[in-house]
MDAnalysis code that builds the backbone (N, CA, C; Angstrom):
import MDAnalysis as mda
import numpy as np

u = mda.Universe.empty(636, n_residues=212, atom_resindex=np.repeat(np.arange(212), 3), trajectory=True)
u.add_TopologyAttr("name", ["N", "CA", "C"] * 212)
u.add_TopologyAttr("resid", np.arange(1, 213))
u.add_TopologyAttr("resname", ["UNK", "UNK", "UNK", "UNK", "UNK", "UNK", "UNK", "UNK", "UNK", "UNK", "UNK", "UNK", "UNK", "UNK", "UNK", "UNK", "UNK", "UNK", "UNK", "UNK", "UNK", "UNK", "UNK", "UNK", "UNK", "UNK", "UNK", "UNK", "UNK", "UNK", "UNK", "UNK", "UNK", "UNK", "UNK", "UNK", "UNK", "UNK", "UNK", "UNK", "UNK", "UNK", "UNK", "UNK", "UNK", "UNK", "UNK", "UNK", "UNK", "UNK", "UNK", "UNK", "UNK", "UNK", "UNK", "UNK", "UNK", "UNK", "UNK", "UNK", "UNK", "UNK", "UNK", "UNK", "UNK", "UNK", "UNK", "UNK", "UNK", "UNK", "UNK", "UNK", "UNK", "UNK", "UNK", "UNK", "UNK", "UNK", "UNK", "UNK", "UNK", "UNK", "UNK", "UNK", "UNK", "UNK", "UNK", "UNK", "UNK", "UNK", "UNK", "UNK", "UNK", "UNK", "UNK", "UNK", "UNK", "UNK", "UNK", "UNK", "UNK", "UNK", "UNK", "UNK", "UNK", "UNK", "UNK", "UNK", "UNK", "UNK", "UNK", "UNK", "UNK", "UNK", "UNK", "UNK", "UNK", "UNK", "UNK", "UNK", "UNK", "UNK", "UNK", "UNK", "UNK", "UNK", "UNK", "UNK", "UNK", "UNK", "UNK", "UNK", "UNK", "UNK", "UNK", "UNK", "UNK", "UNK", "UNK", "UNK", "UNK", "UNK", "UNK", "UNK", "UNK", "UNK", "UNK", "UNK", "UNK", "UNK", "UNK", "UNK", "UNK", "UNK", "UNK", "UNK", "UNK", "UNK", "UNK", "UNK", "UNK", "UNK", "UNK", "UNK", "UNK", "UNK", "UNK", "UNK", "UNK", "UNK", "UNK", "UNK", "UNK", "UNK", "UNK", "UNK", "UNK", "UNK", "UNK", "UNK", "UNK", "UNK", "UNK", "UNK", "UNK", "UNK", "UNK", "UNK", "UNK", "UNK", "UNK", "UNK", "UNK", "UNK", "UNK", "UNK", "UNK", "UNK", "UNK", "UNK", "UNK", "UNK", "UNK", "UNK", "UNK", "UNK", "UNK", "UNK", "UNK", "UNK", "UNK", "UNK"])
u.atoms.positions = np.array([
    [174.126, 166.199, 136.115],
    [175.397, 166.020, 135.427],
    [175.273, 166.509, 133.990],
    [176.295, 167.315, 134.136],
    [176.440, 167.633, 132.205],
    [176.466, 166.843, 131.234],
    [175.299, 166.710, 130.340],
    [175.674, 165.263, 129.301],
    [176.871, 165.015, 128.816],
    [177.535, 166.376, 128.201],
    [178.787, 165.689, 127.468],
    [179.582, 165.122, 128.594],
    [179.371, 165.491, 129.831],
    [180.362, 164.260, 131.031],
    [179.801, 162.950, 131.258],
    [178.744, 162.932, 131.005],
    [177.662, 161.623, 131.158],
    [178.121, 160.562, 129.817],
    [178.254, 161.156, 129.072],
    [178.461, 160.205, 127.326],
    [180.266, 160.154, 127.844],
    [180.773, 161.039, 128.029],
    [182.550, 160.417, 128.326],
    [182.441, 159.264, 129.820],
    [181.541, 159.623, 130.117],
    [182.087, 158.286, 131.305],
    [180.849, 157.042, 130.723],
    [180.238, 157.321, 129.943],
    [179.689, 155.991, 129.078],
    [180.211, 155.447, 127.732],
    [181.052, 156.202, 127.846],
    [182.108, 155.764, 126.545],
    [182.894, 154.481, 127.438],
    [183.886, 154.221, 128.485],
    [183.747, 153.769, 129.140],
    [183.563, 152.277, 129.211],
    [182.052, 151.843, 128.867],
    [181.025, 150.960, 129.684],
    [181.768, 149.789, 129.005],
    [181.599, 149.567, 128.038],
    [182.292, 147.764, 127.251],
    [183.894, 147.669, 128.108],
    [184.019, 148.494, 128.577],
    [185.427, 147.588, 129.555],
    [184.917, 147.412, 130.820],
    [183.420, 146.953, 130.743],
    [183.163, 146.543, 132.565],
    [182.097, 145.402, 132.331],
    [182.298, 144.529, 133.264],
    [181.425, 143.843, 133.107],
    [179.689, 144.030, 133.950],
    [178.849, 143.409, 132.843],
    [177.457, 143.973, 133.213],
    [177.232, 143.485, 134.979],
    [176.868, 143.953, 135.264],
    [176.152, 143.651, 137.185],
    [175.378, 142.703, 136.844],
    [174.463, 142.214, 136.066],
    [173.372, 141.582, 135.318],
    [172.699, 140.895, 136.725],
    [172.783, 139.634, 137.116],
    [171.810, 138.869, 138.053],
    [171.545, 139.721, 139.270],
    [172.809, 140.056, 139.557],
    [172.996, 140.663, 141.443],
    [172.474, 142.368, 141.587],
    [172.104, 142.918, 140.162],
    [171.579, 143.650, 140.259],
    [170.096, 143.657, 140.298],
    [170.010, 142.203, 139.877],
    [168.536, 142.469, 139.523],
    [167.614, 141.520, 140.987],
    [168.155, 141.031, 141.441],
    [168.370, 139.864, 142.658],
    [167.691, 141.079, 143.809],
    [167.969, 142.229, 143.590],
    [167.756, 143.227, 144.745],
    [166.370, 143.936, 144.576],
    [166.134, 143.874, 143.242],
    [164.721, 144.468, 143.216],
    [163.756, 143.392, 142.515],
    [164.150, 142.165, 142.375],
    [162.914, 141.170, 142.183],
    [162.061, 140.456, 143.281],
    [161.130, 140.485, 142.828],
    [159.524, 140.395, 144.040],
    [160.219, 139.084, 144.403],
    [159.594, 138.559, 145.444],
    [159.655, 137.346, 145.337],
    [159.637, 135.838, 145.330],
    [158.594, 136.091, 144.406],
    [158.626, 134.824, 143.628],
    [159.485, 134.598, 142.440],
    [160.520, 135.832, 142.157],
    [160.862, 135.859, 140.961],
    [162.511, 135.506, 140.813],
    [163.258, 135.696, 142.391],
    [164.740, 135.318, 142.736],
    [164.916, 134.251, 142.255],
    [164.412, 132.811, 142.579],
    [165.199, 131.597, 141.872],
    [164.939, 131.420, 140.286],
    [163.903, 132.454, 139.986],
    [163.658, 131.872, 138.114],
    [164.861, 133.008, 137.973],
    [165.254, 133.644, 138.134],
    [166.202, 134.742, 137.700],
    [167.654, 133.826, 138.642],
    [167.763, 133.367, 139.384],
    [169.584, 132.701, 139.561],
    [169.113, 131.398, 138.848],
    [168.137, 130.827, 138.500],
    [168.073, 129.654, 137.643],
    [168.421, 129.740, 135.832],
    [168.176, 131.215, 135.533],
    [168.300, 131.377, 134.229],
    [166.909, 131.048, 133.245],
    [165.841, 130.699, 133.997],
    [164.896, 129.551, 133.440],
    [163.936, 130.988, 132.307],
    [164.366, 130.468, 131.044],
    [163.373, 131.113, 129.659],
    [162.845, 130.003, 129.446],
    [161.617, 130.008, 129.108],
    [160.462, 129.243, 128.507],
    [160.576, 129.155, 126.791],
    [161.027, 127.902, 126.087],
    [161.185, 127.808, 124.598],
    [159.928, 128.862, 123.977],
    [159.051, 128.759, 124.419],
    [157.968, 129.638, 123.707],
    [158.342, 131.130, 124.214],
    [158.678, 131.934, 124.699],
    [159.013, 133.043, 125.269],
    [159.153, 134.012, 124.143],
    [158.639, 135.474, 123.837],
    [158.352, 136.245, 123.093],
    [160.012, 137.369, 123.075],
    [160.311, 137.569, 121.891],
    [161.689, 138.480, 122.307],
    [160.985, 140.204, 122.159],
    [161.583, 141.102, 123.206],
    [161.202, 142.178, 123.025],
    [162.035, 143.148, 123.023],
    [162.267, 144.539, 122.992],
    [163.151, 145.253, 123.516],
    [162.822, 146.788, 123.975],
    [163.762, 147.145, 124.722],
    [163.645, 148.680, 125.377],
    [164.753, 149.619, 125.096],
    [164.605, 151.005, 125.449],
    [165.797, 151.691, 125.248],
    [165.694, 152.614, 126.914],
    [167.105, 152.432, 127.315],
    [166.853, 153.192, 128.201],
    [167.640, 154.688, 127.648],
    [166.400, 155.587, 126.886],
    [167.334, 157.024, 126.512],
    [167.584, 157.815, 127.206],
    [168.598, 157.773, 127.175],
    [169.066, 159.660, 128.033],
    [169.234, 160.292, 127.232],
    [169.018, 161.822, 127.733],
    [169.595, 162.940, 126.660],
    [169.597, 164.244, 127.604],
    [170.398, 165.080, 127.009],
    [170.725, 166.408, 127.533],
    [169.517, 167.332, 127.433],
    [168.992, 168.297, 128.417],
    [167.913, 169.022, 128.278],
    [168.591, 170.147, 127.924],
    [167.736, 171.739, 127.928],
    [168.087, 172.767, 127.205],
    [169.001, 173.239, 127.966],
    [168.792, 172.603, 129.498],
    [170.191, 173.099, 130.371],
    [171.707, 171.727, 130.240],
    [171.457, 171.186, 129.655],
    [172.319, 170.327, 129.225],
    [172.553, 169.507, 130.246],
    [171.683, 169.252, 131.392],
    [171.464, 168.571, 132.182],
    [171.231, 166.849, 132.137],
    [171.556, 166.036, 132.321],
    [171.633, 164.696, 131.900],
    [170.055, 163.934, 131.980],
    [168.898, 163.593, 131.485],
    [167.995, 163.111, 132.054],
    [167.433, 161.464, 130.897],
    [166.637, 160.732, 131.602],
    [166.225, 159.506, 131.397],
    [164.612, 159.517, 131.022],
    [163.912, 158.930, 129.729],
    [162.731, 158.574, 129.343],
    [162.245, 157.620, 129.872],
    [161.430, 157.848, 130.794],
    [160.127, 156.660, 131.374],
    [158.787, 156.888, 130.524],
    [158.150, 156.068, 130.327],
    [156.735, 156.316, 130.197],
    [155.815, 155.767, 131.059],
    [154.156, 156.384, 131.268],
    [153.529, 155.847, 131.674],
    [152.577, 155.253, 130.546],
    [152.293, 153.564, 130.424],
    [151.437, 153.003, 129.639],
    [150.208, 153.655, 130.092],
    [149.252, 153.410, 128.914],
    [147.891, 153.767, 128.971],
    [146.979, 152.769, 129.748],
    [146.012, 152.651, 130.132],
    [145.456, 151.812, 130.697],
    [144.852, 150.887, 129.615],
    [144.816, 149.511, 129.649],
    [144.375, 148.324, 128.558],
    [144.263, 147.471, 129.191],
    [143.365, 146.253, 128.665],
    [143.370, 145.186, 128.931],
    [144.755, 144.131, 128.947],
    [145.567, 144.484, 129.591],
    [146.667, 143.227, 129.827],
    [147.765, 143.942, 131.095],
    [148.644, 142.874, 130.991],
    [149.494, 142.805, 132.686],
    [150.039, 143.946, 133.095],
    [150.414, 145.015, 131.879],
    [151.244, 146.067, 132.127],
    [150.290, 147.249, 132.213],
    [149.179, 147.098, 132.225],
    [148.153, 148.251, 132.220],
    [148.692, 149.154, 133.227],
    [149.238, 150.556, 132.870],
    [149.187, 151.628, 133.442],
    [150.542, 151.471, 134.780],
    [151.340, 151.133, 134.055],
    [152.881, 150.822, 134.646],
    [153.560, 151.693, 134.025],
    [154.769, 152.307, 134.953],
    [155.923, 153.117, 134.595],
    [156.820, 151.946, 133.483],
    [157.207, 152.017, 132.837],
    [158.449, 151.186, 131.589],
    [159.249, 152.293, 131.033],
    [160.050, 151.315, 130.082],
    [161.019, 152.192, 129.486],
    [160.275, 152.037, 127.770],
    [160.448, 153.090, 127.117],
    [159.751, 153.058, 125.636],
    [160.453, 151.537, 125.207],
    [159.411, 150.451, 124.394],
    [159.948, 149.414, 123.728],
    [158.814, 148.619, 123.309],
    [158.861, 147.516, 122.796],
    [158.051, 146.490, 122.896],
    [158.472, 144.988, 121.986],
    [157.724, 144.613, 121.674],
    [157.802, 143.261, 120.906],
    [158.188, 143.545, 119.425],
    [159.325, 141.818, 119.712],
    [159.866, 142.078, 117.386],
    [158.699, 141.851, 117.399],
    [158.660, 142.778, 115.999],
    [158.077, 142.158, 114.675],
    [158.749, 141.670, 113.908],
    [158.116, 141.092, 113.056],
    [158.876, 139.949, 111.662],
    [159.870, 141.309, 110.838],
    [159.212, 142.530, 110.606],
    [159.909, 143.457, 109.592],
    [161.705, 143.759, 110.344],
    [161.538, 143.761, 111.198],
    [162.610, 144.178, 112.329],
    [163.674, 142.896, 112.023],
    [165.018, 143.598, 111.564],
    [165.938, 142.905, 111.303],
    [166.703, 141.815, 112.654],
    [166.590, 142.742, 113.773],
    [167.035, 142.596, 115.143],
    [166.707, 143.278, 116.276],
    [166.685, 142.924, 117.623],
    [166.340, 143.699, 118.659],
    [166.922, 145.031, 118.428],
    [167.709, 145.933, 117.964],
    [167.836, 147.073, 117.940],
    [167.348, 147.095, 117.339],
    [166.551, 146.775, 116.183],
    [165.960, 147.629, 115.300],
    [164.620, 147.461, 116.019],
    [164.060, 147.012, 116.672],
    [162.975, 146.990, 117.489],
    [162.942, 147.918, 118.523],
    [163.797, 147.887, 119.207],
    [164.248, 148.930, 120.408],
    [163.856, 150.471, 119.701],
    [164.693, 150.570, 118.266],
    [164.571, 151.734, 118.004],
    [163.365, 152.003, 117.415],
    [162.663, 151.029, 116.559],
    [161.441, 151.340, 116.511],
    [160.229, 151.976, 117.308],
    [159.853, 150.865, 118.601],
    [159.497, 151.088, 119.272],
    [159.339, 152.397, 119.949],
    [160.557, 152.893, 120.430],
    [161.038, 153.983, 120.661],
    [160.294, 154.892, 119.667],
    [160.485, 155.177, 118.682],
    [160.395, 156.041, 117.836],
    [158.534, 156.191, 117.506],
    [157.860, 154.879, 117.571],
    [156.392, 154.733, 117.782],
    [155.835, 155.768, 119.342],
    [156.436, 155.432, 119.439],
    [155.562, 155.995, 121.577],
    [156.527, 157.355, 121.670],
    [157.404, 157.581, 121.665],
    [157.975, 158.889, 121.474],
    [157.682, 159.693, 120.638],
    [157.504, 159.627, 119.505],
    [157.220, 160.488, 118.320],
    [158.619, 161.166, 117.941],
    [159.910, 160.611, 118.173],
    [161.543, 160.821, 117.980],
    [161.599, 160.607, 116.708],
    [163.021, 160.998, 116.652],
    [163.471, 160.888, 114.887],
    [164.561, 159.849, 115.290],
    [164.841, 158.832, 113.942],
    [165.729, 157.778, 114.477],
    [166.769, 158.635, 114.157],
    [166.867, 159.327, 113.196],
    [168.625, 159.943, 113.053],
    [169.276, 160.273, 114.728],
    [168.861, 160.923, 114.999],
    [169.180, 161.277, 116.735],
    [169.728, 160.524, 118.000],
    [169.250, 158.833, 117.602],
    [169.261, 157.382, 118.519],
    [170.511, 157.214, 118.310],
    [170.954, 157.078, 119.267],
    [172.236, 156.261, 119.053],
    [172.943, 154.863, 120.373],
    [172.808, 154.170, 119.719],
    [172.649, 152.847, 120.739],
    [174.276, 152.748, 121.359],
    [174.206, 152.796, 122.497],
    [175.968, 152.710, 123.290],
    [176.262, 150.967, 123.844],
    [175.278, 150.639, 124.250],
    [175.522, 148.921, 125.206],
    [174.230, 148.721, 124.976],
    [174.361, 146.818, 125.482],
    [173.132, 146.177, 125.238],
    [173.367, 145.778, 126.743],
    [172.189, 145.970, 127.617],
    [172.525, 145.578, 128.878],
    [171.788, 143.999, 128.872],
    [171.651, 143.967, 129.975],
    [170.994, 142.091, 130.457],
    [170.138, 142.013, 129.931],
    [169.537, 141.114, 129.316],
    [168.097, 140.803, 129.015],
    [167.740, 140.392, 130.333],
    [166.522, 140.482, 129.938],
    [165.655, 139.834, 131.628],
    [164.353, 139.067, 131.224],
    [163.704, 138.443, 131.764],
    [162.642, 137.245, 131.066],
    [161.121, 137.848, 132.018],
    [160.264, 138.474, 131.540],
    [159.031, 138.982, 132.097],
    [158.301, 137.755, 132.387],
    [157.818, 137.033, 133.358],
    [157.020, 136.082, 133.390],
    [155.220, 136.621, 133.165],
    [154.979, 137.623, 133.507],
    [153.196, 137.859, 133.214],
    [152.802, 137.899, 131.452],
    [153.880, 138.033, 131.131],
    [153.765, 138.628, 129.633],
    [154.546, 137.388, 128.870],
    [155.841, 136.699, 129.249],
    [156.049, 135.656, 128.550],
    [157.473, 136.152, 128.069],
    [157.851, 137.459, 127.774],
    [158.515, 137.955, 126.888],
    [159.842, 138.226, 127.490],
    [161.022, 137.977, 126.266],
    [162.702, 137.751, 126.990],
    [162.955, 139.357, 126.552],
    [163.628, 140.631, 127.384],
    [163.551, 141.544, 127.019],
    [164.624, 142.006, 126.947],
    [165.809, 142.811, 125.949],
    [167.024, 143.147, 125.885],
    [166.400, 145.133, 125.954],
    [167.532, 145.090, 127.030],
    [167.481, 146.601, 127.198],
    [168.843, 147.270, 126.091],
    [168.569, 148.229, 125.989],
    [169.552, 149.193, 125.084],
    [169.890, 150.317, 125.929],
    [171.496, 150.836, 125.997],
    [171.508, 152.066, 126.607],
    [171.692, 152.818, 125.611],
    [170.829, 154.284, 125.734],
    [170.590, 154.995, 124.337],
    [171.225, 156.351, 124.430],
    [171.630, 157.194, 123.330],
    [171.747, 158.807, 124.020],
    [170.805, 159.317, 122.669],
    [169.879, 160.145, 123.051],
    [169.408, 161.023, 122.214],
    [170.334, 162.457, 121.982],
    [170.535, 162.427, 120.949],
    [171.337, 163.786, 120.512],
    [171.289, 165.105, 120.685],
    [170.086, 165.163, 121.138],
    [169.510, 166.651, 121.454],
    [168.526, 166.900, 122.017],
    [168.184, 167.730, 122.497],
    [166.806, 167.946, 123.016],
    [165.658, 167.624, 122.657],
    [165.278, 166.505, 123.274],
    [163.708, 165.859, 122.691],
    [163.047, 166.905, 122.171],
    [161.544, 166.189, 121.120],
    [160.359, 167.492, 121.074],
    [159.625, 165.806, 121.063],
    [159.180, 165.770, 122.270],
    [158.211, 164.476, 122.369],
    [156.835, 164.897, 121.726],
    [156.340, 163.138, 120.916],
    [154.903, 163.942, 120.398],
    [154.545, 162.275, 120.770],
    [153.677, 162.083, 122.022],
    [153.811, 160.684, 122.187],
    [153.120, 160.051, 121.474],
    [152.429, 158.487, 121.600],
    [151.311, 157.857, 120.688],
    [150.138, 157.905, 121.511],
    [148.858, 158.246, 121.345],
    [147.759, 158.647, 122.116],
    [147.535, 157.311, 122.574],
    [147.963, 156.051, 122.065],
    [147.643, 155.168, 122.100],
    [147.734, 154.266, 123.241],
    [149.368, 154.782, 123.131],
    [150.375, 153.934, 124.186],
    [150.685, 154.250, 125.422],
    [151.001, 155.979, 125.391],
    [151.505, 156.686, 126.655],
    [150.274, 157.214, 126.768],
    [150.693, 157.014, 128.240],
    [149.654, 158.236, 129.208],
    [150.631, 159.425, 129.593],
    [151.962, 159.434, 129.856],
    [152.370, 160.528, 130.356],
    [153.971, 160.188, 130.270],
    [155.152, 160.903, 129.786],
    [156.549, 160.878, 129.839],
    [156.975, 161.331, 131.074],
    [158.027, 160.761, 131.392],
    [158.617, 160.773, 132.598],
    [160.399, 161.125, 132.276],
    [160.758, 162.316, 132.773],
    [162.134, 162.559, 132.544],
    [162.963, 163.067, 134.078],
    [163.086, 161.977, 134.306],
    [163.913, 162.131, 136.037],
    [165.136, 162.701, 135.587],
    [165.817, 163.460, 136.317],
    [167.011, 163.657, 136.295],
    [168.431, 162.314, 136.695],
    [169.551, 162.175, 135.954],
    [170.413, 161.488, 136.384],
    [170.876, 161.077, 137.802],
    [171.026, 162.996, 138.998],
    [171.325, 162.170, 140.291],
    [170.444, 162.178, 140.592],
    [168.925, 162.396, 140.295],
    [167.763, 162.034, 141.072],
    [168.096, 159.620, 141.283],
    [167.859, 159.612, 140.352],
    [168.239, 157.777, 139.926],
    [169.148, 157.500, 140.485],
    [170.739, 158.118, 140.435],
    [171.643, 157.879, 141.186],
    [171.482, 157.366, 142.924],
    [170.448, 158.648, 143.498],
    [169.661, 158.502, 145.037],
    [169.294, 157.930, 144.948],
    [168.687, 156.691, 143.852],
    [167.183, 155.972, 144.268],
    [167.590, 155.211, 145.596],
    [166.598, 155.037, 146.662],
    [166.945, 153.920, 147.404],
    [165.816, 152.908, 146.891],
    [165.917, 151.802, 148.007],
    [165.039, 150.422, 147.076],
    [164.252, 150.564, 148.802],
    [162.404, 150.545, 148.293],
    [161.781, 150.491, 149.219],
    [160.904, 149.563, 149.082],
    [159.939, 148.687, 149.954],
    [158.799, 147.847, 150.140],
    [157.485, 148.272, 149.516],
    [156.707, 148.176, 148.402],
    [155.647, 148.502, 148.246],
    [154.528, 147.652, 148.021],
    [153.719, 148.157, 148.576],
    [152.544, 146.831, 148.380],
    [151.490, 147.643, 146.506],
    [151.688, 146.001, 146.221],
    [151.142, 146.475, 144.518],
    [150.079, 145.320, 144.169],
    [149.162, 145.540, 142.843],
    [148.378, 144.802, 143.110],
    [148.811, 143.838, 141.532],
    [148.577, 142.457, 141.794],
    [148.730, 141.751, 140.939],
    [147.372, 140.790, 140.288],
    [146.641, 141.142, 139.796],
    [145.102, 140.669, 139.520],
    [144.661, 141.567, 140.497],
    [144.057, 140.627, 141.530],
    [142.968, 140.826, 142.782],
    [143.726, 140.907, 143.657],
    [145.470, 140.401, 143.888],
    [145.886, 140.199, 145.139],
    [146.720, 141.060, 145.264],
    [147.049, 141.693, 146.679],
    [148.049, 142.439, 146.970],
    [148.915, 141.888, 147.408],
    [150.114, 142.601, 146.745],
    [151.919, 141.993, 146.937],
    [152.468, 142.678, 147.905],
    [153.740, 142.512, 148.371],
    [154.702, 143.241, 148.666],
    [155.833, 142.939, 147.796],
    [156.635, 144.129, 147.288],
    [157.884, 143.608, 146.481],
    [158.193, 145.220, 146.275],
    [159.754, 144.577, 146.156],
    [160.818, 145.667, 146.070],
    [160.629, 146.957, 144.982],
    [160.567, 148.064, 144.931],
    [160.446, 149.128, 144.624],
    [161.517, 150.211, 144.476],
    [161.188, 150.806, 143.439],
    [161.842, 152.759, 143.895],
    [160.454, 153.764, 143.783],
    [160.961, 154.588, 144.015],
    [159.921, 155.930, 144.128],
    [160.403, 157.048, 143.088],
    [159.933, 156.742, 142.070],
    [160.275, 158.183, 141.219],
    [159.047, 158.960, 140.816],
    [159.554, 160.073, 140.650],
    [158.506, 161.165, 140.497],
    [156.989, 160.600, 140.682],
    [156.646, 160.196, 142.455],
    [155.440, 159.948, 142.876],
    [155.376, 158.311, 142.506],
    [155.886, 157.833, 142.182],
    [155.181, 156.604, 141.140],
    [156.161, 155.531, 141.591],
    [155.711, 154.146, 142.064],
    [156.116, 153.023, 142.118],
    [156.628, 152.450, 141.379],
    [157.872, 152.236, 141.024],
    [158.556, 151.175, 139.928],
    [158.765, 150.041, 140.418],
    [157.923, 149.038, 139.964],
    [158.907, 147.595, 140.008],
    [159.040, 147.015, 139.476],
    [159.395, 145.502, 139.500],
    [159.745, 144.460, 138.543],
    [160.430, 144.628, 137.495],
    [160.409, 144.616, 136.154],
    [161.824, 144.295, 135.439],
    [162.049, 145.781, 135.156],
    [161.170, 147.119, 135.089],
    [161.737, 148.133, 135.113],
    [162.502, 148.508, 135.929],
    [162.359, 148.320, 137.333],
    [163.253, 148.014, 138.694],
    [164.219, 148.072, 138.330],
    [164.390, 146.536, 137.918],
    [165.512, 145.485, 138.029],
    [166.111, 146.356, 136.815],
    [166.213, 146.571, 135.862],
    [166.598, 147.326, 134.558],
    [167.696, 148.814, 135.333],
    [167.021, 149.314, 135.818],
    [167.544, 150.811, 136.456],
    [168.166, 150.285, 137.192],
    [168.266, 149.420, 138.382],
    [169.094, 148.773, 139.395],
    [170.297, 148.498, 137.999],
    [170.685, 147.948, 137.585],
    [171.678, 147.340, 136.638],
    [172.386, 148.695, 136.510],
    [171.201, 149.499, 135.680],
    [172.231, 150.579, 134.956],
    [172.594, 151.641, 135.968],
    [172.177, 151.677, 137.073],
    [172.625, 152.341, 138.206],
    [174.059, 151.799, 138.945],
    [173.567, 150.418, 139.149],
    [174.820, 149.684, 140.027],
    [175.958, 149.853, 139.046],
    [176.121, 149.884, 137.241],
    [177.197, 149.722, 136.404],
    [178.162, 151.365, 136.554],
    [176.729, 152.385, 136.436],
    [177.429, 153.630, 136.388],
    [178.409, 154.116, 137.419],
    [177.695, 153.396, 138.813],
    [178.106, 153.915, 140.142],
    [179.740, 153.466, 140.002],
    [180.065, 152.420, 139.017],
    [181.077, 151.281, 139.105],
    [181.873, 151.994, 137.922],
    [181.415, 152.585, 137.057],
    [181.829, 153.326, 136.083],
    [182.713, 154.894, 136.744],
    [181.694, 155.543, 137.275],
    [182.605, 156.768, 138.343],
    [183.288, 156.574, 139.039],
    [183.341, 155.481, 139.861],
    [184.971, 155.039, 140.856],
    [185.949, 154.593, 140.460],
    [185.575, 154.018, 139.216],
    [186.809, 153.568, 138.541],
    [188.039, 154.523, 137.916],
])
């Protein structure tokens, strides 16, 4: 899809209401369905945030930023996500975190960000952390320079590639044990859990956005 048709039918989005639970109900593992229709955040719970950016490529083609984390010692080691992470104290508010973040692991310019909706937060239980997604448009054609630190590898699916996703069974490993839980398949790579659930949302809203 042509971006400038992609940004007019996301102009759009604040006259619909978010899909929020029932989107996410479809791709949570599960053990994770009743803490998600229960609402249940933990008072100690860490606030974080993401951006889900799109932007137009040189063919003006509509596409979406995944990353792959680097491998580290903790829960998300070497998982597909969306660029983001944890406030800091300097950070006025979750957008300004979102865009930070962003701008750390991307190597982006903030002039370019431009924040459209705040979709569902969702509550990560391995990590602790309550996470507000951002829907983003980058202005122009990325020149990614990632953080050696953070990414292992950018991921830019195309719009109806995501549009197709179907939701499949994958067995994943959680410590030592192997799961089964709900999935997509993008470019080779298993997505689940709140990145899942994140794309499920902004998929189920858009689909709801074009029929309208």
């Amino acid at each position: 899809m042509h971006f400038l048709k992609f940004k007019k039918i996301i102009s759009k989005v604040n006259d619909f209401k978010l899909p929020g639970k029932n989107s996410f109900l479809e791709l949570a593992p599960p053990d994770r369905a009743k803490q998600i229709l229960d609402g249940y955040i933990p008072n100690n719970s860490v606030k974080a945030a993401v951006t889900l950016l799109f932007y137009g490529d040189y063919k003006n083609q509509t596409r979406l930023v995944l990353i792959l984390r680097n491998k580290y010692k903790g829960v998300h080691s070497n998982q597909v996500a969306f660029p983001g992470g944890k406030k800091e104290i300097s950070d006025l508010d979750l957008k300004e975190t979102a865009i930070r973040e962003t701008i750390e692991e991307l190597g982006l310019l903030k002039k370019y960000i431009v924040i459209q909706k705040e979709l569902t937060e969702i509550y990560i239980p391995p990590s602790n952390c309550i996470v507000k997604p951002y829907l983003c448009f980058y202005e122009k054609p990325p020149k990614f320079n990632p953080s050696s630190n953070e990414v292992a590898f950018i991921y830019n699916p195309l719009l109806e590639d995501l549009l197709r996703l179907k939701i499949n069974k994958s067995e994943i490993l959680i410590g030592d044990q192997p799961k089964i839980v709900p999935s997509f398949q993008i470019e080779n790579n298993v997505v689940w859990g709140a990145t899942a659930m994140i794309i499920n949302e902004f998929v189920s809203l858009f689909k709801e956005l074009i029929n309208s």
